[in-house]
PDBQT receptor file of N, H, CA, C and O in Angstrom, charges set to zero:
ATOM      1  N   UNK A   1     120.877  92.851 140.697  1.00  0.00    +0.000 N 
ATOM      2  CA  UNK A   1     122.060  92.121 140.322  1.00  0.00    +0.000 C 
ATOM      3  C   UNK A   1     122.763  92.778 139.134  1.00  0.00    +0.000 C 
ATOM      4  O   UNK A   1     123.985  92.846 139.266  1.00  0.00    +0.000 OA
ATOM      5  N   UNK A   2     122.184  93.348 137.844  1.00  0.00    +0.000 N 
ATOM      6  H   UNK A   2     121.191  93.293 137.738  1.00  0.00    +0.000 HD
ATOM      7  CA  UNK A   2     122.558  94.339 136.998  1.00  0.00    +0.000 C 
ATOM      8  C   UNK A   2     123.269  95.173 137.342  1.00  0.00    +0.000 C 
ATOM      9  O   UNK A   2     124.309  95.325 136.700  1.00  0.00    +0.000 OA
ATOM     10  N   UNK A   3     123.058  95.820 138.197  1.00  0.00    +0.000 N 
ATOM     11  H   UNK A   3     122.214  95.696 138.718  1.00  0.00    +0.000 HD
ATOM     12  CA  UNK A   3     123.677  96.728 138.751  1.00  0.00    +0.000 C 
ATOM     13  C   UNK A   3     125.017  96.951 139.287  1.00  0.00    +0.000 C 
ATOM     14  O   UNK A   3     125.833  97.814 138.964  1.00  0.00    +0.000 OA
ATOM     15  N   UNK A   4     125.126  95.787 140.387  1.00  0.00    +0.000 N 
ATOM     16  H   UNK A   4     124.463  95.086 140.649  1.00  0.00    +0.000 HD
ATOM     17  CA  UNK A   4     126.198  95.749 140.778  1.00  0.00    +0.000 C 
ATOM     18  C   UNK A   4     126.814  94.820 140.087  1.00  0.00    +0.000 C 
ATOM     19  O   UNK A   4     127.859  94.471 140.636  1.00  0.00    +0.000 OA
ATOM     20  N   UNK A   5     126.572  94.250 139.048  1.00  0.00    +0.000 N 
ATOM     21  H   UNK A   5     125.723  94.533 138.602  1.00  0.00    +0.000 HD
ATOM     22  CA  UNK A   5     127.495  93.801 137.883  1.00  0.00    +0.000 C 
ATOM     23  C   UNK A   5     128.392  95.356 136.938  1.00  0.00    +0.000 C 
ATOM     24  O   UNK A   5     129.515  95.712 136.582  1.00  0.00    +0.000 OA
ATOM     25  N   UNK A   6     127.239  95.732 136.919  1.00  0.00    +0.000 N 
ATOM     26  H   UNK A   6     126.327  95.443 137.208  1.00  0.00    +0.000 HD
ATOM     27  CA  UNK A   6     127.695  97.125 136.814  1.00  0.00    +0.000 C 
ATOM     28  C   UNK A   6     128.896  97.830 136.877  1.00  0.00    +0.000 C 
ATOM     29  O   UNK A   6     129.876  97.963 136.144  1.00  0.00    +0.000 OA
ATOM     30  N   UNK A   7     128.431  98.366 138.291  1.00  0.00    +0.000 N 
ATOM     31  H   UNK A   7     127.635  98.258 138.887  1.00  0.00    +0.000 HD
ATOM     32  CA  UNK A   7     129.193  99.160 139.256  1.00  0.00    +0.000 C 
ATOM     33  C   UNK A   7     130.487  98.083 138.930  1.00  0.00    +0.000 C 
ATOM     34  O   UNK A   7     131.380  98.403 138.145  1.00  0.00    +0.000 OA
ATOM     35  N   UNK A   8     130.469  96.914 139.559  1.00  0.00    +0.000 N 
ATOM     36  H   UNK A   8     129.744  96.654 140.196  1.00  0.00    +0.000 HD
ATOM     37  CA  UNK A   8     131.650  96.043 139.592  1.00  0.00    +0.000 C 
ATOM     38  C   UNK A   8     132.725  96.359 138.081  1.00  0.00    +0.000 C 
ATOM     39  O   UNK A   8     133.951  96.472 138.061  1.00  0.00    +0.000 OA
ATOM     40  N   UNK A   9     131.997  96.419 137.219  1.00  0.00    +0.000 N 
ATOM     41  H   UNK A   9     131.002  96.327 137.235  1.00  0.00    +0.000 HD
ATOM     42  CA  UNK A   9     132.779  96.135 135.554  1.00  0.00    +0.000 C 
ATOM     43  C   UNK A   9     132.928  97.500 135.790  1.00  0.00    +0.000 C 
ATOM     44  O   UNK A   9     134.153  97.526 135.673  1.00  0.00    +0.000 OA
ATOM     45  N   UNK A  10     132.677  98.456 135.991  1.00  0.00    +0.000 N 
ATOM     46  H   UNK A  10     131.682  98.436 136.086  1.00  0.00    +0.000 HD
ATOM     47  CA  UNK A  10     132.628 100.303 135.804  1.00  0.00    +0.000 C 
ATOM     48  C   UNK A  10     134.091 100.445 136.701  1.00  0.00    +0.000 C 
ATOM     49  O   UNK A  10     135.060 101.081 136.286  1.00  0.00    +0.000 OA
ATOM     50  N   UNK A  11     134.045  99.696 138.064  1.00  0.00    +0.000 N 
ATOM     51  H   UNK A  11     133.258  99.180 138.401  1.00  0.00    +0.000 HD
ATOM     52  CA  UNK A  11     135.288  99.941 138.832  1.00  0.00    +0.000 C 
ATOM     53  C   UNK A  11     136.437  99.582 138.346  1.00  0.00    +0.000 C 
ATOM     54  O   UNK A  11     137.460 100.254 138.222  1.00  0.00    +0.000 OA
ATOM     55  N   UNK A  12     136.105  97.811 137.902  1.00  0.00    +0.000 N 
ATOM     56  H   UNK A  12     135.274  97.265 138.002  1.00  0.00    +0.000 HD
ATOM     57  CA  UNK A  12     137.849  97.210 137.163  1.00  0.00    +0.000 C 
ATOM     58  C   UNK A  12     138.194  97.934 136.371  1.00  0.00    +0.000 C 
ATOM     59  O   UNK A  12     139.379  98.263 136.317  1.00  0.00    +0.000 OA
ATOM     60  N   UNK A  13     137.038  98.535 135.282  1.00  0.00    +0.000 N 
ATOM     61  H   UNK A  13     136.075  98.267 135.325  1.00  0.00    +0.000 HD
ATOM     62  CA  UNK A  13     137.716  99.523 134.312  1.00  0.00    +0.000 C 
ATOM     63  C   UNK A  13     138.158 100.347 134.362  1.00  0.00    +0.000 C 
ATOM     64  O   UNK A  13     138.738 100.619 133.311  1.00  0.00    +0.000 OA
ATOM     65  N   UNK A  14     138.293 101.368 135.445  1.00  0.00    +0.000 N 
ATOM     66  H   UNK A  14     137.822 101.147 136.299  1.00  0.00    +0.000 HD
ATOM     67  CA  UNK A  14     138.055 102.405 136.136  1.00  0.00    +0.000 C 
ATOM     68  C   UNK A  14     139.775 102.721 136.361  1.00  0.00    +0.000 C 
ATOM     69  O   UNK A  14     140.679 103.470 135.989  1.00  0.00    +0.000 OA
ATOM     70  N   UNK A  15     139.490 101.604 137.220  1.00  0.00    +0.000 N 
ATOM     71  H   UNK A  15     138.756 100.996 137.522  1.00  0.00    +0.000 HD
ATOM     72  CA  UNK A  15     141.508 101.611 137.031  1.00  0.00    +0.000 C 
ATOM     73  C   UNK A  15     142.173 100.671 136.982  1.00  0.00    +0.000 C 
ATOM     74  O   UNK A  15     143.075 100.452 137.791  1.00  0.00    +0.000 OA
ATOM     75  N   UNK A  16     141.890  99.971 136.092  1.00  0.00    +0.000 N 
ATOM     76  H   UNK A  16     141.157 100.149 135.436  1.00  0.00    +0.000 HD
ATOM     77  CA  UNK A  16     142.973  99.551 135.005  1.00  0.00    +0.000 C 
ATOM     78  C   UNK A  16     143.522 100.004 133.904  1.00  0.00    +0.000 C 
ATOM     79  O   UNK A  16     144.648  99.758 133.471  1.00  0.00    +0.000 OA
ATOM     80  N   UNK A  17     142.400 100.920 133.295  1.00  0.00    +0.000 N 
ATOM     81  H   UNK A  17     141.486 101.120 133.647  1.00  0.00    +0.000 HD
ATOM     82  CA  UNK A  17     142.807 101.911 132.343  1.00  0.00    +0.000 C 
ATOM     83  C   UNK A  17     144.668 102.172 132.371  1.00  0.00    +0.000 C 
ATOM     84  O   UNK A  17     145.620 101.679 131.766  1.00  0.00    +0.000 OA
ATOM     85  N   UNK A  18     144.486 103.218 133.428  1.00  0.00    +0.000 N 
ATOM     86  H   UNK A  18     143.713 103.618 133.919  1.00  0.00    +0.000 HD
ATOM     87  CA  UNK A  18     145.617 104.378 133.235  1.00  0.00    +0.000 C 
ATOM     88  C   UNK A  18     146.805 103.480 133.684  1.00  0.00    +0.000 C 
ATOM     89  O   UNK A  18     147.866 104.032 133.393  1.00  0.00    +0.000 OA
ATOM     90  N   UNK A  19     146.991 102.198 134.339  1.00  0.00    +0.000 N 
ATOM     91  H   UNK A  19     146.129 101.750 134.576  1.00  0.00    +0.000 HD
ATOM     92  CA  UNK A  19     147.802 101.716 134.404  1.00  0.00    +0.000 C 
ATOM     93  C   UNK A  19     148.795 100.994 133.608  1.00  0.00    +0.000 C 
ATOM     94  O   UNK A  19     149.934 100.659 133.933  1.00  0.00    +0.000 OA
ATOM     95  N   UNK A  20     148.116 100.799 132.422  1.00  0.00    +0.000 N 
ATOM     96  H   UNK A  20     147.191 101.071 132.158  1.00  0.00    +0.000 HD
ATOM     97  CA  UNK A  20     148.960 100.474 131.154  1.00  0.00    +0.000 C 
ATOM     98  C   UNK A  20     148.992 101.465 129.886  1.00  0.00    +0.000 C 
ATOM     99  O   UNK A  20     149.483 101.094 128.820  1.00  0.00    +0.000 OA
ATOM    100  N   UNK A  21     148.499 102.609 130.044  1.00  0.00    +0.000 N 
ATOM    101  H   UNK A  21     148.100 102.910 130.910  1.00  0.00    +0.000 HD
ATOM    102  CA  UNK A  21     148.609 103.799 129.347  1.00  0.00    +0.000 C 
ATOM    103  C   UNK A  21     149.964 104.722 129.827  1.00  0.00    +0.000 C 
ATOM    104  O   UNK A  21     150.341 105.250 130.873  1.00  0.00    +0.000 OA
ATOM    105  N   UNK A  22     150.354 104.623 128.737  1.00  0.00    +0.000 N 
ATOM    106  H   UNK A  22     150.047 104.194 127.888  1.00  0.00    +0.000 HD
ATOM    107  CA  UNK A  22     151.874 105.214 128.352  1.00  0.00    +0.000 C 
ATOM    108  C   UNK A  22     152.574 104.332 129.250  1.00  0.00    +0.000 C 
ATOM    109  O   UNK A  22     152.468 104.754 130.402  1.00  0.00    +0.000 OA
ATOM    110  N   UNK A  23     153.276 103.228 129.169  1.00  0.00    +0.000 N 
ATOM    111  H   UNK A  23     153.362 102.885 128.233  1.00  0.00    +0.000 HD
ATOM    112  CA  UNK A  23     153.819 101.997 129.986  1.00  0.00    +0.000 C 
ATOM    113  C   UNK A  23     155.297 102.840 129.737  1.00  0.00    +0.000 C 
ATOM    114  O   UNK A  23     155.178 103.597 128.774  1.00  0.00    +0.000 OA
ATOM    115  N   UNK A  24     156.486 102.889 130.286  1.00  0.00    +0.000 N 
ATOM    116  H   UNK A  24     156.583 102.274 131.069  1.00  0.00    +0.000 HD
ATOM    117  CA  UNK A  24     157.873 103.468 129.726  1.00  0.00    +0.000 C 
ATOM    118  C   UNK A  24     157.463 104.828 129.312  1.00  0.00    +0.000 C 
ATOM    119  O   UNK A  24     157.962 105.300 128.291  1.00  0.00    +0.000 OA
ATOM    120  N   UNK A  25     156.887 105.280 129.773  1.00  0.00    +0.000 N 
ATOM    121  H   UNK A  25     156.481 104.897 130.603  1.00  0.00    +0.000 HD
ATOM    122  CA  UNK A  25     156.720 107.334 129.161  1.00  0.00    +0.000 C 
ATOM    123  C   UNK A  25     156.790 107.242 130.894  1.00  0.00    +0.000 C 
ATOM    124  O   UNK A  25     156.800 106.350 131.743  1.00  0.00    +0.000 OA
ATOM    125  N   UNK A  26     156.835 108.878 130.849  1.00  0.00    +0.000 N 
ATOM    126  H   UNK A  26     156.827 109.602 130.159  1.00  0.00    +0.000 HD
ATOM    127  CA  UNK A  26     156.573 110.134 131.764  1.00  0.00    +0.000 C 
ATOM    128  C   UNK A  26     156.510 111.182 131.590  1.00  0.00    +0.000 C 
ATOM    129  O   UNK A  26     156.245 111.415 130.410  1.00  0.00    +0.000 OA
ATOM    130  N   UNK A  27     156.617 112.017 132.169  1.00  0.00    +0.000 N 
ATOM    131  H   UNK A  27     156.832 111.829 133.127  1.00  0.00    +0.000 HD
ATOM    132  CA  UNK A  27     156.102 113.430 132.291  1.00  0.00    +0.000 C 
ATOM    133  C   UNK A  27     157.267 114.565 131.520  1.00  0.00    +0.000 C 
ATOM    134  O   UNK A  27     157.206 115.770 131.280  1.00  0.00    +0.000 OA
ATOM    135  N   UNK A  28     158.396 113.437 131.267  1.00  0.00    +0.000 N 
ATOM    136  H   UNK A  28     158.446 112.457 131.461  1.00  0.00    +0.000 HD
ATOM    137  CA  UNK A  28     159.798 113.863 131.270  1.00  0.00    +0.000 C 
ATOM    138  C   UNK A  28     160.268 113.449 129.880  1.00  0.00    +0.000 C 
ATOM    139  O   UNK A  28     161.224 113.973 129.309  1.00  0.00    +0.000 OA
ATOM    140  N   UNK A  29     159.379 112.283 129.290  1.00  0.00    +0.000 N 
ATOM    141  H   UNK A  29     158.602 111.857 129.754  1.00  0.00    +0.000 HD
ATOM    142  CA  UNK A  29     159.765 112.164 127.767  1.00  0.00    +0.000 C 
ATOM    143  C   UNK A  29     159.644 110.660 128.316  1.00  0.00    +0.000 C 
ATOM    144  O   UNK A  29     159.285 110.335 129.448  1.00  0.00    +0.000 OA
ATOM    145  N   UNK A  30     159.990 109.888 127.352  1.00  0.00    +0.000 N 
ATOM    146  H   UNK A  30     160.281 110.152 126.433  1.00  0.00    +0.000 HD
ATOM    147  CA  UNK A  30     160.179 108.475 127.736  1.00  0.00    +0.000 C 
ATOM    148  C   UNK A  30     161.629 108.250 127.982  1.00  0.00    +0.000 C 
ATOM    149  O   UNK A  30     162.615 108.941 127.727  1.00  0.00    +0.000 OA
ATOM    150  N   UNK A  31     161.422 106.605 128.785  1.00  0.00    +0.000 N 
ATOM    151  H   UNK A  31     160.621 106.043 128.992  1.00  0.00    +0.000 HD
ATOM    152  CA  UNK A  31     163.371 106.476 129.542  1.00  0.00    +0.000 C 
ATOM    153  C   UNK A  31     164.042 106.022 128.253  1.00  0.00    +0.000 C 
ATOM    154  O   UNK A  31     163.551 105.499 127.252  1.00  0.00    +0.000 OA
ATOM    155  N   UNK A  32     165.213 106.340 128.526  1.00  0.00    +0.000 N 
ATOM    156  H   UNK A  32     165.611 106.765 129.339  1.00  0.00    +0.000 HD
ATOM    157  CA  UNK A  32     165.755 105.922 127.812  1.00  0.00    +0.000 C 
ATOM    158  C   UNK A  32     167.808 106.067 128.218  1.00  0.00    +0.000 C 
ATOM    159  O   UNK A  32     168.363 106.974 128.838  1.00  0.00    +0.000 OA
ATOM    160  N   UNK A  33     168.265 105.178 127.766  1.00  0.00    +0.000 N 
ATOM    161  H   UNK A  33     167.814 104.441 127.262  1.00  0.00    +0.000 HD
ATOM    162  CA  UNK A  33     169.605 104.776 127.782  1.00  0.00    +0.000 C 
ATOM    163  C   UNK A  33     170.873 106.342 127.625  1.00  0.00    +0.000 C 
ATOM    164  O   UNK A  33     171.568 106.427 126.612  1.00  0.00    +0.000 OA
ATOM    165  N   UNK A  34     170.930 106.952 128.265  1.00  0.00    +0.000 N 
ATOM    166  H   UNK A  34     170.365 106.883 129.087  1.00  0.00    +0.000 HD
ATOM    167  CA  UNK A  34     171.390 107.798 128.047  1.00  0.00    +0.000 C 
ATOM    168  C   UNK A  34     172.996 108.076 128.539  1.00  0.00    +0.000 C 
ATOM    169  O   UNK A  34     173.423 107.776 129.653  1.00  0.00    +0.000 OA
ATOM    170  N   UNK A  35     173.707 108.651 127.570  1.00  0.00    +0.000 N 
ATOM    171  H   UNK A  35     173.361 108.895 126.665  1.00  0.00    +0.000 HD
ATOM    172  CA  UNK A  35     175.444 108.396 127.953  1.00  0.00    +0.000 C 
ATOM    173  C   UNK A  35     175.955 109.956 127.957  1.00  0.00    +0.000 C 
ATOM    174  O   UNK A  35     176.290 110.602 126.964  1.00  0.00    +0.000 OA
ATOM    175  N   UNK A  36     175.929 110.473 129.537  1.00  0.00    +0.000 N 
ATOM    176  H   UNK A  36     175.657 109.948 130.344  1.00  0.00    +0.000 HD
ATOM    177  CA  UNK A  36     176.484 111.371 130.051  1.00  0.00    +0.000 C 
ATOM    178  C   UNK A  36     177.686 112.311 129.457  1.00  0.00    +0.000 C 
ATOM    179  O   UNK A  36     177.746 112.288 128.228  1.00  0.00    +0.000 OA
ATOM    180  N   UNK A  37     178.539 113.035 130.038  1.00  0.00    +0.000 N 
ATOM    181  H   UNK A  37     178.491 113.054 131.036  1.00  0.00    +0.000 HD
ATOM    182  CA  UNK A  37     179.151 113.973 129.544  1.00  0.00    +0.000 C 
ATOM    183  C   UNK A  37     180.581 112.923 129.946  1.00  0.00    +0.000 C 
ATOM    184  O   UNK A  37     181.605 112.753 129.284  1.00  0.00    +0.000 OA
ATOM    185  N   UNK A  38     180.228 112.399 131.124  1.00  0.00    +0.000 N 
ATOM    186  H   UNK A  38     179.396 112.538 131.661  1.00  0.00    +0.000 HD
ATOM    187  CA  UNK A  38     181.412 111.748 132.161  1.00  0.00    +0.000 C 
ATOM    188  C   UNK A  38     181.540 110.561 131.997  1.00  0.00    +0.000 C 
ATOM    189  O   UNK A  38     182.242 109.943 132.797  1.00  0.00    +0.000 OA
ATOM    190  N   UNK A  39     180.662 109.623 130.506  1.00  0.00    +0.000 N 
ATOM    191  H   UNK A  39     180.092 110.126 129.856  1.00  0.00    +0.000 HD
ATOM    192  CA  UNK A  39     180.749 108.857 129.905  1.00  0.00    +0.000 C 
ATOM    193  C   UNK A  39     180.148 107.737 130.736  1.00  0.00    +0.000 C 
ATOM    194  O   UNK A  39     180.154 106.589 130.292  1.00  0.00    +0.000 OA
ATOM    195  N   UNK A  40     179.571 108.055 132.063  1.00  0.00    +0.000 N 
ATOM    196  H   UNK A  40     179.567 108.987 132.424  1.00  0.00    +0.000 HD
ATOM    197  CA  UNK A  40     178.664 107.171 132.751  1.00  0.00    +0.000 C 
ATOM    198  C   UNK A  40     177.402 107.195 131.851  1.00  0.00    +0.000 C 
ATOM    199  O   UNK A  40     176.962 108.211 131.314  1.00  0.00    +0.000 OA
ATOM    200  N   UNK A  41     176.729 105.610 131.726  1.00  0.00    +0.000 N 
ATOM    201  H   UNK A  41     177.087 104.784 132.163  1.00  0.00    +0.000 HD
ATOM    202  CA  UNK A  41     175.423 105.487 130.774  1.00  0.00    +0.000 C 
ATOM    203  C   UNK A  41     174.798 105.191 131.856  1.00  0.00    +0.000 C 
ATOM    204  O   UNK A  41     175.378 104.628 132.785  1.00  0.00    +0.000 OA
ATOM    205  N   UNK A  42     172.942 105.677 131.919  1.00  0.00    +0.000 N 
ATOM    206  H   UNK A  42     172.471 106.135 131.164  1.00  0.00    +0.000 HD
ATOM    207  CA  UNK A  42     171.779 106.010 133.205  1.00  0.00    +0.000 C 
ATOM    208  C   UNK A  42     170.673 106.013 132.429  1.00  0.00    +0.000 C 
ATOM    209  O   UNK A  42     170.462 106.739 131.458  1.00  0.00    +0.000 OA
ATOM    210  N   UNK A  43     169.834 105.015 132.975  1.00  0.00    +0.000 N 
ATOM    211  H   UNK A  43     170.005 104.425 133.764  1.00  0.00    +0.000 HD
ATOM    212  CA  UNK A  43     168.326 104.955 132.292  1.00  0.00    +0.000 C 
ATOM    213  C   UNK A  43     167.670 106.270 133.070  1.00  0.00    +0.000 C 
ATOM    214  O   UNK A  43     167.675 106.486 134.282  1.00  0.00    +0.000 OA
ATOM    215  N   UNK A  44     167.096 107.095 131.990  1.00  0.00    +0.000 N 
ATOM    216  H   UNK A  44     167.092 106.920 131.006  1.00  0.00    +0.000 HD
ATOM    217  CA  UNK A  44     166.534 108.145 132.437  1.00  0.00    +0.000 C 
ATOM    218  C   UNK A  44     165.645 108.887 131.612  1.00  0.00    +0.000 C 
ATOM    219  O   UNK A  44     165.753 108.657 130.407  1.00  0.00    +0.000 OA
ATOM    220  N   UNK A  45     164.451 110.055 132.105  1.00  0.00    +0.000 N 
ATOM    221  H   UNK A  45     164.364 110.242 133.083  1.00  0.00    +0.000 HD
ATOM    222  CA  UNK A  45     163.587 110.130 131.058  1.00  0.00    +0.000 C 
ATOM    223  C   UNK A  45     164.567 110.922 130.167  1.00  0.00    +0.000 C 
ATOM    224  O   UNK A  45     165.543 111.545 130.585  1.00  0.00    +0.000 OA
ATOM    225  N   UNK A  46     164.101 110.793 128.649  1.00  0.00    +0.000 N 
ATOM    226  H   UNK A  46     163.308 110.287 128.309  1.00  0.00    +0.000 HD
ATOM    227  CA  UNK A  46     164.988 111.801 127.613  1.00  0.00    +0.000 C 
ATOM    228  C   UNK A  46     165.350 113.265 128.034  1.00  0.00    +0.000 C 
ATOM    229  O   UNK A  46     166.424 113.765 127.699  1.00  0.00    +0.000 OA
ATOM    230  N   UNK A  47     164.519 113.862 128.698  1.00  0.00    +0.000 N 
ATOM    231  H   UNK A  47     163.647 113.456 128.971  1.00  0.00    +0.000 HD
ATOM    232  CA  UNK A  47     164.100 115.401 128.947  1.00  0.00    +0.000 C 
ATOM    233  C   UNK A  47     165.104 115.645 129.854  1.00  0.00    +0.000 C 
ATOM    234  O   UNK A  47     165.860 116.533 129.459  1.00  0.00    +0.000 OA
ATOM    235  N   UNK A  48     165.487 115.020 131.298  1.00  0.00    +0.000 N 
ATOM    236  H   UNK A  48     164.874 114.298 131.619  1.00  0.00    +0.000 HD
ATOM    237  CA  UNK A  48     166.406 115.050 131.892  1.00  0.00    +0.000 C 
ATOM    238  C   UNK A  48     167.707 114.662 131.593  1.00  0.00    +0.000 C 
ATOM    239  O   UNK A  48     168.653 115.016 132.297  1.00  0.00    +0.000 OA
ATOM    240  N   UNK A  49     167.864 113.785 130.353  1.00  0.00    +0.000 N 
ATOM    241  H   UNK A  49     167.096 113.498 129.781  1.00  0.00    +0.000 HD
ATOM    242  CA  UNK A  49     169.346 113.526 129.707  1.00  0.00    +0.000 C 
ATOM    243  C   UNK A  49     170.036 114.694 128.818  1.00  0.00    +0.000 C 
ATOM    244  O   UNK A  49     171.210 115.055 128.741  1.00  0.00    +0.000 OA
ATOM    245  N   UNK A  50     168.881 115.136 128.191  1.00  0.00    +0.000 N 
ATOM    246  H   UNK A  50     167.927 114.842 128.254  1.00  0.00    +0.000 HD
ATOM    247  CA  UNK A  50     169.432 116.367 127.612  1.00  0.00    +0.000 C 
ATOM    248  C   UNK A  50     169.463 117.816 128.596  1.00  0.00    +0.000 C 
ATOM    249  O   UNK A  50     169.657 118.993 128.293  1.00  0.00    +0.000 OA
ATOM    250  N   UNK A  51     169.241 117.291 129.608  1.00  0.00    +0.000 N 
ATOM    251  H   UNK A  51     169.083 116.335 129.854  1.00  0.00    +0.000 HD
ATOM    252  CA  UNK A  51     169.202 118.503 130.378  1.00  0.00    +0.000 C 
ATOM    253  C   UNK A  51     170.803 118.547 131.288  1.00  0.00    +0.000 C 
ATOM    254  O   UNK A  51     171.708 119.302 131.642  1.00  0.00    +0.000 OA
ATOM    255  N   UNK A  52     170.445 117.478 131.317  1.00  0.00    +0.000 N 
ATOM    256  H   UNK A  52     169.709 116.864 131.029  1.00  0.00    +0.000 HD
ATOM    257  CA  UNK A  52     172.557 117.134 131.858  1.00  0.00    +0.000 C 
ATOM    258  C   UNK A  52     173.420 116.871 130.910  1.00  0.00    +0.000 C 
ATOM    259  O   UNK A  52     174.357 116.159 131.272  1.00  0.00    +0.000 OA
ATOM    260  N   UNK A  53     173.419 117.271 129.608  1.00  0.00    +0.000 N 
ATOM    261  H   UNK A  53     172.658 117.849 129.313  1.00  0.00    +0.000 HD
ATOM    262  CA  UNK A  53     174.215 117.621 128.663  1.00  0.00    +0.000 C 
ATOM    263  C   UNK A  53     174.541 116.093 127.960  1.00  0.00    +0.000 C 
ATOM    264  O   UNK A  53     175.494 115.944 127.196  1.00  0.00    +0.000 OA
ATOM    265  N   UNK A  54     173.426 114.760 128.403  1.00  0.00    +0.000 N 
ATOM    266  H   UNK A  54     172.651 114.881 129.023  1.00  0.00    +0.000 HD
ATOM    267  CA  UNK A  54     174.028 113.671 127.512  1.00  0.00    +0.000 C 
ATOM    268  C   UNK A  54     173.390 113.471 126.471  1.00  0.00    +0.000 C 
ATOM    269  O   UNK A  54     173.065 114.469 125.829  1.00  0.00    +0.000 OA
ATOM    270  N   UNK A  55     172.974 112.023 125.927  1.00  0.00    +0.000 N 
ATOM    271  H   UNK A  55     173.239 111.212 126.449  1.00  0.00    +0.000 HD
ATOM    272  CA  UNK A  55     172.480 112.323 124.691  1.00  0.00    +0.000 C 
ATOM    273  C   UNK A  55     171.906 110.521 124.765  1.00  0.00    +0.000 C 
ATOM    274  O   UNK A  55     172.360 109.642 125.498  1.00  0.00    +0.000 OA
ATOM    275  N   UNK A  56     170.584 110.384 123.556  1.00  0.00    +0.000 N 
ATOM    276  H   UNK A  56     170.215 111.098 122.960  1.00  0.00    +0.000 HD
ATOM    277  CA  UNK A  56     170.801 109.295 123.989  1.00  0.00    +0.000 C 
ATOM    278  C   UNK A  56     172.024 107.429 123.329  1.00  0.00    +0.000 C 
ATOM    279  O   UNK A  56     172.889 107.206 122.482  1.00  0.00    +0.000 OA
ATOM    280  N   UNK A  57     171.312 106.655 124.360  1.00  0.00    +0.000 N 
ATOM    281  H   UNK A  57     170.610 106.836 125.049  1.00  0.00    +0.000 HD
ATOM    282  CA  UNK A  57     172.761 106.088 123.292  1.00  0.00    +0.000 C 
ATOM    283  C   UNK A  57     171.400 104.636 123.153  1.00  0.00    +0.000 C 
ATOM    284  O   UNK A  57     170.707 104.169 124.057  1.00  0.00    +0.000 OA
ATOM    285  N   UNK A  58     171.438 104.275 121.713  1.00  0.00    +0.000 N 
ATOM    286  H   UNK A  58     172.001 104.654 120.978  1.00  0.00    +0.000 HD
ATOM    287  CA  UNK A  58     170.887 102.744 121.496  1.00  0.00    +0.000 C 
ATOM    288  C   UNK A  58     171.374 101.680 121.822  1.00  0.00    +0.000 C 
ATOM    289  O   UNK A  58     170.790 100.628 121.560  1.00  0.00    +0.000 OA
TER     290      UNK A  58
């Protein structure tokens, strides 16, 4: 019964972890509110806003 109390607590933890680790990040910077060249504003990661020449806006 230890055991698969175990195993059981080893799994929930297992993955639940990474699912609330970095919540609003990515791979790309975190999202954020960003206001284009063409003055259209687009939730997007930071990395790709400055990559299309916007910037971000608060």
């Amino acid at each position: 019964m230890k055991t698969l109390t175990t195993f059981t607590l080893a799994l929930l933890f297992a993955f639940s972890a990474p699912t609330f680790a970095g919540e609003g990040a990515s791979a790309l910077g975190p999202w954020v509110n960003c206001e284009l060249s063409n003055g259209k504003v687009d939730y997007q990661p930071l990395h790709s806003c400055t990559q299309n020449g916007g910037h971000e806006v608060l």
